[in-house]
C-alpha positions, 0 to 999 in steps of 0.5 A, a space after each residue: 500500500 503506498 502513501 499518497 505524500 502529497 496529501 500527507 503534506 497538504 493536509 498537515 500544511 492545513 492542519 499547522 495553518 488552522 492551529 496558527 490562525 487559532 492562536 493568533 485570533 486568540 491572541 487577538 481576542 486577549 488583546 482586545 479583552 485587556 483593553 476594554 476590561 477594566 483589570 480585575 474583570 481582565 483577571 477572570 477572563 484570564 484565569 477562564 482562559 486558562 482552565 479552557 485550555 487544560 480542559 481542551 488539552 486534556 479532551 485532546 487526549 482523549 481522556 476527558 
C-alpha cells in the first residue's frame, strides 16, 4: 500500500495553518479583552482562559 505524500503534506500544511490562525485570533481576542476590561474583570477572563485550555488539552487526549 503506498502513501499518497502529497496529501500527507497538504493536509498537515492545513492542519499547522488552522492551529496558527487559532492562536493568533486568540491572541487577538486577549488583546482586545485587556483593553476594554477594566483589570480585575481582565483577571477572570484570564484565569477562564486558562482552565479552557487544560480542559481542551486534556479532551485532546482523549481522556476527558
Amino acid at each position: 500500500m503506498t502513501v499518497p505524500w502529497a496529501d500527507v503534506a497538504k493536509s498537515t500544511a492545513w492542519s499547522g495553518s488552522g492551529a496558527i490562525v487559532l492562536r493568533l485570533g486568540q491572541l487577538v481576542v486577549g488583546i482586545i479583552a485587556a483593553r476594554v476590561m477594566v483589570p480585575q474583570d481582565f483577571v477572570l477572563f484570564a484565569i477562564a482562559l486558562i482552565v479552557y485550555g487544560v480542559v481542551g488539552n486534556v479532551s485532546d487526549l482523549g481522556t476527558g
